[in-house]
C-alpha positions as semicolon CSV with decimal commas, in nm:
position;residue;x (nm);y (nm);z (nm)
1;X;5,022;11,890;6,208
2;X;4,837;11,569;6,331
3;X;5,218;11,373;6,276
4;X;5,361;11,625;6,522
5;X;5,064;11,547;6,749
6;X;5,104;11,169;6,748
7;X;5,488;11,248;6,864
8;X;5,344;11,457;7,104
9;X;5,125;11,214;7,210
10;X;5,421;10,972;7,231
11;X;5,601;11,232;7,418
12;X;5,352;11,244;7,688
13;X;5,279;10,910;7,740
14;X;5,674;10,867;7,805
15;X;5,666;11,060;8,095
16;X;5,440;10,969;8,229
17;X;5,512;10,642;8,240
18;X;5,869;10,808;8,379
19;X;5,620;10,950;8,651
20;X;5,497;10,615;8,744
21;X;5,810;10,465;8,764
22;X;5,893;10,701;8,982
23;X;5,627;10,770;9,253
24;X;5,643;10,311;9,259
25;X;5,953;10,346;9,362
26;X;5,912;10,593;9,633
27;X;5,636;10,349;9,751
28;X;5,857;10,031;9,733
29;X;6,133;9,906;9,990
30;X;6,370;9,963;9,795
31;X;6,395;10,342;9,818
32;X;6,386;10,300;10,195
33;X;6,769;10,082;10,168
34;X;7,036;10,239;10,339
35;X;7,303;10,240;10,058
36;X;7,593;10,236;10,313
37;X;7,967;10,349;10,232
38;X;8,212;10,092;10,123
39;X;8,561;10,109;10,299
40;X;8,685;9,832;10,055
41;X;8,599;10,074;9,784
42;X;8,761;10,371;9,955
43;X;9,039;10,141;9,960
44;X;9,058;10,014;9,622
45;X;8,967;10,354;9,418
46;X;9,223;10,575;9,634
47;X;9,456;10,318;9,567
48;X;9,429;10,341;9,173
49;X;9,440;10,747;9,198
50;X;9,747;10,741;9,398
51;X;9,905;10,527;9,121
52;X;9,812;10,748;8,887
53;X;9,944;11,031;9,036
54;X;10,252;10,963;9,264
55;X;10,418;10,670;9,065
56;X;10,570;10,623;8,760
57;X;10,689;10,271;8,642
58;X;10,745;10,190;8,978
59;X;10,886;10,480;9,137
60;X;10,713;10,689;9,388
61;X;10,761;11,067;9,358
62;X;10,763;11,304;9,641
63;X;10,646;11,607;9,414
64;X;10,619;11,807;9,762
65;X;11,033;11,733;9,804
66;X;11,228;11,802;9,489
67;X;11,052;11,487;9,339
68;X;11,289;11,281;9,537
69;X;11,184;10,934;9,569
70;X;11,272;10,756;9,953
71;X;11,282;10,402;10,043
72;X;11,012;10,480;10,293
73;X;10,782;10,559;9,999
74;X;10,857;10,255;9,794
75;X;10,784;10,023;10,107
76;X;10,481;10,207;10,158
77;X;10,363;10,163;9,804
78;X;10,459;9,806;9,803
79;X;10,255;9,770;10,138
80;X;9,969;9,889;10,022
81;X;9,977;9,721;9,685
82;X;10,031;9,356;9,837
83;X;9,696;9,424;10,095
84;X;9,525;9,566;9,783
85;X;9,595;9,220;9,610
86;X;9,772;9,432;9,309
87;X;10,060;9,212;9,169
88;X;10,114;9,396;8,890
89;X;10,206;9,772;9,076
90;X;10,376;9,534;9,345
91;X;10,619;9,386;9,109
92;X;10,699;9,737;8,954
93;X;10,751;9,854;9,257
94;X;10,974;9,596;9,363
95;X;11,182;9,584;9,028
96;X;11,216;9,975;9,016
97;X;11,330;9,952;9,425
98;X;11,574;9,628;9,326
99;X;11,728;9,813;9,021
100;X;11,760;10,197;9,149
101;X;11,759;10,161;9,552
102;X;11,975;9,838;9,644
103;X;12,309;9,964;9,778
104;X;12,604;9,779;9,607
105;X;12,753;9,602;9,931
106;X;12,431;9,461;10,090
107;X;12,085;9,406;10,065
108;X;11,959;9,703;10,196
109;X;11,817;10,024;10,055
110;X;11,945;10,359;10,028
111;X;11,682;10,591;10,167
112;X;11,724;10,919;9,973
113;X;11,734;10,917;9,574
114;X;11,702;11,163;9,309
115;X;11,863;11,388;9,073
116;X;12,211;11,461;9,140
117;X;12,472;11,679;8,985
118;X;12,592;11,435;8,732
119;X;12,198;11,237;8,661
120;X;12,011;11,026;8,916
121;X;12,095;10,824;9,185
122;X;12,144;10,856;9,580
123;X;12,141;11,178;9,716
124;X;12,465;11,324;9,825
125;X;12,578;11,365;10,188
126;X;12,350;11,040;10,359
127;X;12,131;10,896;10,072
128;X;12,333;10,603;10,031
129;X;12,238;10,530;10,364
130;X;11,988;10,274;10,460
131;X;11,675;10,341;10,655
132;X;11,582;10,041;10,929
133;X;11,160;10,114;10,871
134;X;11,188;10,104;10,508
135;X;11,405;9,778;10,525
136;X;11,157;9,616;10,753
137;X;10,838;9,702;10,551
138;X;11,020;9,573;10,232
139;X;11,086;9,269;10,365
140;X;10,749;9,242;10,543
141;X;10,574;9,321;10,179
142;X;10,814;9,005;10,024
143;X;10,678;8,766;10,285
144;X;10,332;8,881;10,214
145;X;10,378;8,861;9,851
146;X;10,537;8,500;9,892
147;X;10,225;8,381;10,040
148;X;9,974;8,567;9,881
149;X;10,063;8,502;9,539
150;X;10,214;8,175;9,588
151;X;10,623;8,246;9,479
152;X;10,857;8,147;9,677
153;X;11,125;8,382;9,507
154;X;10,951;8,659;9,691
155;X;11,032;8,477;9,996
156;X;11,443;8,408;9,919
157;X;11,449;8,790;9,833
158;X;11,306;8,878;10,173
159;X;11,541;8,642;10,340
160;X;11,888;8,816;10,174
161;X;11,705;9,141;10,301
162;X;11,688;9,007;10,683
163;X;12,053;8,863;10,664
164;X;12,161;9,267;10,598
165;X;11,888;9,400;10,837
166;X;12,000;9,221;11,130
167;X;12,379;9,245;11,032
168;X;12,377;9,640;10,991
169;X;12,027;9,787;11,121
170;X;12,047;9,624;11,482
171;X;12,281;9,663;11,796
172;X;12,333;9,519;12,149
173;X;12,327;9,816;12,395
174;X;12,385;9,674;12,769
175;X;12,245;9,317;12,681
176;X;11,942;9,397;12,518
177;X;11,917;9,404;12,127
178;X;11,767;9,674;11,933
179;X;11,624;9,811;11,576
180;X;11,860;10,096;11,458
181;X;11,804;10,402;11,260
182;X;12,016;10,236;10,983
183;X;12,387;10,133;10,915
184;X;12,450;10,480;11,008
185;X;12,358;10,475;11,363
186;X;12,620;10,335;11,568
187;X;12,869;10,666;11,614
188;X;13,029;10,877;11,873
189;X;12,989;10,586;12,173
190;X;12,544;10,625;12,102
191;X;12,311;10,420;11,919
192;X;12,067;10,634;11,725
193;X;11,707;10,502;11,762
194;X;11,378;10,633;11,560
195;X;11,128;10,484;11,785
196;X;10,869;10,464;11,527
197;X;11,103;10,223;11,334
198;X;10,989;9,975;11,577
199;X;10,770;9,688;11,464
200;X;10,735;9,405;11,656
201;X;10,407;9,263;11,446
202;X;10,714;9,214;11,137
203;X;10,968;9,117;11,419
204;X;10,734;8,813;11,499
205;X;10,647;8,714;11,168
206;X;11,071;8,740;11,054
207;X;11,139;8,510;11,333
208;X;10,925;8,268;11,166
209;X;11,038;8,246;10,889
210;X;11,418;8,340;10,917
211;X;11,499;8,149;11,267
212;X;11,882;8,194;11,212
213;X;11,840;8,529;11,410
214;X;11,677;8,581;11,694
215;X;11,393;8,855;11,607
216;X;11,196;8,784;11,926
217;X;11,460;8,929;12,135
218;X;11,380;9,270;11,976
219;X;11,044;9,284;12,080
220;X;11,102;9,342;12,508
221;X;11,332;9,567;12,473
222;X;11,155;9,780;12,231
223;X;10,814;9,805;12,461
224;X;11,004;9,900;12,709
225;X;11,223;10,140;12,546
226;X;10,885;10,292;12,404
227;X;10,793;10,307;12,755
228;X;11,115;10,479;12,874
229;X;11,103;10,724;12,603
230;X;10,827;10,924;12,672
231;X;10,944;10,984;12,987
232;X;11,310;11,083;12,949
233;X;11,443;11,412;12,976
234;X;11,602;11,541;12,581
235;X;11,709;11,832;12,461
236;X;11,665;11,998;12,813
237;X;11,291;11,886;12,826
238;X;11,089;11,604;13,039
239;X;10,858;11,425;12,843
240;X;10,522;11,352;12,898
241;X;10,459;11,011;12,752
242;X;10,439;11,083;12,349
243;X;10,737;10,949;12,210
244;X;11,070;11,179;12,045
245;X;11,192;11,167;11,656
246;X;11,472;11,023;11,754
247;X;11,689;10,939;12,088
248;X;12,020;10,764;12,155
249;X;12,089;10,532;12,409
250;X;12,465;10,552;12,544
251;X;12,699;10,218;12,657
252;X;12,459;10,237;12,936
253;X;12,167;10,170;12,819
254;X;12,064;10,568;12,896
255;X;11,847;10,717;12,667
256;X;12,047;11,062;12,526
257;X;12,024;11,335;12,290
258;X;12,182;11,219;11,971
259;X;12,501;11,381;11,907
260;X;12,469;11,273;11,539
261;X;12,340;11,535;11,254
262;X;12,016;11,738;11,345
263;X;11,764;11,478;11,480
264;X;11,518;11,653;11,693
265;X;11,292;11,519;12,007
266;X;10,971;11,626;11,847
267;X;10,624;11,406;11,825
268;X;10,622;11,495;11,472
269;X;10,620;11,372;11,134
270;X;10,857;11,020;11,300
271;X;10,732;10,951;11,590
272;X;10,365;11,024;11,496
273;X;10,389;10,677;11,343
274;X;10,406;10,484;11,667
275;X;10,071;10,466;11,776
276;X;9,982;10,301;11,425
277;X;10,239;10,028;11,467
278;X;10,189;9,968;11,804
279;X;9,808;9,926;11,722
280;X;9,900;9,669;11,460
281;X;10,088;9,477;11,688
282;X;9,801;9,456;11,902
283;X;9,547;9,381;11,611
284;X;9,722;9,067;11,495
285;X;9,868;8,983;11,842
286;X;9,663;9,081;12,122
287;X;10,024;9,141;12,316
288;X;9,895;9,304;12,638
289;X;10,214;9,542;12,628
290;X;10,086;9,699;12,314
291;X;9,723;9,760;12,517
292;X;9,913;9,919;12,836
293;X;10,197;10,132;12,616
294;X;9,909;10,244;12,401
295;X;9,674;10,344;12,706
296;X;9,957;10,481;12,950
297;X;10,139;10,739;12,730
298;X;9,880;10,915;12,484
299;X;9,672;11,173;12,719
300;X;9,820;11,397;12,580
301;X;9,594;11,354;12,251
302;X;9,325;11,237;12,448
303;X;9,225;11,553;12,649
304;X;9,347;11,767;12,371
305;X;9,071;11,584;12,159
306;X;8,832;11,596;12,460
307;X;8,870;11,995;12,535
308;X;8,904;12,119;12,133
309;X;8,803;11,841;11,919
310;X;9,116;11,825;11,719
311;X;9,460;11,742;11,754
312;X;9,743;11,990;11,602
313;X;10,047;11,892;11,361
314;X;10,311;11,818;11,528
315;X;10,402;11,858;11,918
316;X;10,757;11,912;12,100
317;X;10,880;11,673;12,316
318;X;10,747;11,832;12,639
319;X;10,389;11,868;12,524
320;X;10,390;12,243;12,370
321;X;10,199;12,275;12,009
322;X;10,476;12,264;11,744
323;X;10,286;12,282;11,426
324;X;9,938;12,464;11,523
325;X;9,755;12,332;11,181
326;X;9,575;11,975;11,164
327;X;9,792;11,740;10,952
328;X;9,610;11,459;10,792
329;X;9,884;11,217;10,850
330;X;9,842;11,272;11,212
331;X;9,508;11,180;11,224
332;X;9,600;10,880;11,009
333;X;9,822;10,760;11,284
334;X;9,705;10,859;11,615
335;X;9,354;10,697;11,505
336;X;9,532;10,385;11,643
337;X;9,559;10,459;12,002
338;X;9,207;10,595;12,000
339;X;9,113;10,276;11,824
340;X;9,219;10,089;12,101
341;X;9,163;10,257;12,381
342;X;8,855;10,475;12,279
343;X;8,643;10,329;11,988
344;X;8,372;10,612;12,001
345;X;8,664;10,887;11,961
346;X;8,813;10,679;11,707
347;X;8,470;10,666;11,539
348;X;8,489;11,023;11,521
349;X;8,816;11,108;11,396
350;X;8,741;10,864;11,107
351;X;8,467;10,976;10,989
352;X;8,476;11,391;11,081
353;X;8,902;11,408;10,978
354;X;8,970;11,101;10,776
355;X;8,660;11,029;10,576
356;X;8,594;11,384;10,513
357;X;8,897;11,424;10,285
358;X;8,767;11,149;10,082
359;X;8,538;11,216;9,799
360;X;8,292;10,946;9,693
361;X;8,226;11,098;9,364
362;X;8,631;11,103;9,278
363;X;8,658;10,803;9,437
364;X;8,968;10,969;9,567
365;X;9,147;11,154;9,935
366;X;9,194;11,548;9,820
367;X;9,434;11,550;9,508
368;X;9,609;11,802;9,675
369;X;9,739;11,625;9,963
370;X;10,071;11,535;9,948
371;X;10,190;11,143;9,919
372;X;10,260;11,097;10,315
373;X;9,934;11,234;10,396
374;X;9,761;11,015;10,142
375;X;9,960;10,711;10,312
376;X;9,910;10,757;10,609
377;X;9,518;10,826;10,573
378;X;9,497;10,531;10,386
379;X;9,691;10,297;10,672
380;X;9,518;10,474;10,938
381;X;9,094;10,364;10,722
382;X;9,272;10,008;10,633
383;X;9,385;9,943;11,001
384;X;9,026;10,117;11,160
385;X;8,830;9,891;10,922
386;X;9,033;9,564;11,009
387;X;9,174;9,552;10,646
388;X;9,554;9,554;10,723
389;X;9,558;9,148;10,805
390;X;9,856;8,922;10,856
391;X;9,911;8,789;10,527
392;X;10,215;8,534;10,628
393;X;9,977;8,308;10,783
């Protein structure tokens, strides 16, 4: 009995001691330090789950599309993993892209790939065909790499993929050049433009290090295209300032309805991506265009925000709620125009849509999210917290 009462007495004077330790620290400064959030973290960790759960030796899977794997999501993932300073997923990324995605006749991407009726490969009926965003971002991530990591055969690979971009994903319309939807998009007397396949920040930084073509000369005629294109009338309807899926312009110059396959006017899952690009633009170039495009054609979000505190899905071309439900990658993108034009709003939408779908304690955005909403949050927190920088200088 007296053993078990020395333990006992250990016992006791062990927590108390714990006790102590604990009531000096609730007296000291340093239980009185703000132990702030880390956006590099968010960054970093949401980064290493999406890995984990969307790719797979290199190959991002849309598991919310037939597991079909795009060339949008490889230049995403190659994005992110070049700003994230992650050469190892970057260079699986790139190989799987190089090996599975390169069409045979150029150095451009096919855009849809996946299982087909006799294995894997491009997608019947289009998936062959090359998608201009995609291209761009590809590139963009092998000029980053290039000077990031020091290798200048990063570089020579995103020069062969300029050479086909400019060859097959642009056209002159009435003087002025412009950004395609792909090889595809010259038909029936239109070219087919995705306006949120515009980027002039890339544009700039191509011209300087490819000046064989002239990638400044895209960059007028896309503001005011973007300008233009809000205001059209498509499909029978008038816009009011957001900008459609897709459009055509005719020999004119005239912006159409595309006559080619099913491409709607919406401000939906497309053209939500403007706003983010534009912003970018502005962010690494101050171009005053970006500012006035930005601040002239987005009330539409802005007094929906300001009257219901939330901004729904997807929108048709004339203003009327498409999609009803909030969509993540919506809030991802429009944060840009609010960022620029509105920093308190944008300070909300971070932290009450974006931030709230990211759990500290996973270190993750909600697992059940699909890839395109996890992108797109993640582009829209790197771009808010001045992350997304110009790596080709």
């Amino acid at each position: 009995m007296t053993k078990y009462k020395k333990y006992i007495g250990y016992l006791l004077i062990f927590l108390g001691l714990i006790i102590v330790v604990i009531v000096l620290y609730k007296n000291s400064e340093y239980s009185r330090i703000n132990r702030t959030f880390s956006s590099k973290d968010m960054l970093t960790s949401s980064w290493e789950k999406y890995k984990n759960q969307f790719i797979q030796n290199g190959r991002v899977i849309d598991f919310s599309a037939n597991n079909i794997t795009t060339s949008e999501g490889q230049s995403y993932g190659m994005l992110r993993s070049v700003w994230i300073d992650d050469k190892s997923e970057f260079d699986s990324l790139w190989s799987w892209t190089e090996k599975n995605m390169k069409r045979p006749n150029d150095n451009l991407f096919g855009w849809k790939w996946g299982k087909t009726g006799s294995g894997y490969g491009f997608i019947e009926n289009g998936g062959i065909n090359s998608a201009s965003d995609a291209d761009t971002d590809i590139a963009l991530a092998l000029i980053f790499a290039s000077k990031r990591w020091n290798d200048a055969n990063y570089m020579s690979q995103a020069k062969n993929i300029l050479s086909s971009l400019w060859t097959l994903d642009t056209a002159t319309v009435s003087g002025k050049m412009y950004v395609t939807g792909g090889n595809w998009a010259k038909t029936n007397g239109q070219v087919i433009i995705n306006p949120s396949y515009f980027a002039p920040y890339a544009w700039r930084i191509f011209a300087k290090v490819d000046p064989r073509h002239d990638w400044n000369s895209l960059v007028g005629p896309a503001y005011d295209l973007l300008n233009k294109s809000g205001q059209a009338n498509l499909g029978g309807k008038t816009g009011i300032g957001l900008p459609p899926d897709w459009l055509a312009l005719d020999s004119s110059g005239n912006i159409v309805t595309p006559v080619e396959g099913n491409l709607d006017s919406n401000y939906s899952f497309d053209a939500m991506r403007v706003p983010w690009r534009i912003t970018l633009d502005y962010e690494w170039n101050k171009d005053k265009r970006a500012y006035d495009y930005l601040n002239n054609n987005y009330n539409k979000l802005k007094y929906t925000w300001q009257a219901i505190h939330k901004i729904s899905g997807s929108y048709t071309y004339d203003g009327q709620v498409l999609i009803p439900a909030e969509k993540p990658s919506m809030y991802g993108t429009a944060l840009g125009y609010f960022f620029v034009t509105d920093e308190p709003v944008a300070k909300k939408i971070y932290e009450q849509k974006i931030l709230s779908l990211y759990s500290s304690a996973a270190n993750d955005f909600d697992k059940r999210l699909p890839y395109y909403d996890q992108n797109w949050l993640w582009f829209g927190a790197g771009l808010y917290n001045h992350y997304l920088v110009d790596l080709s200088k």
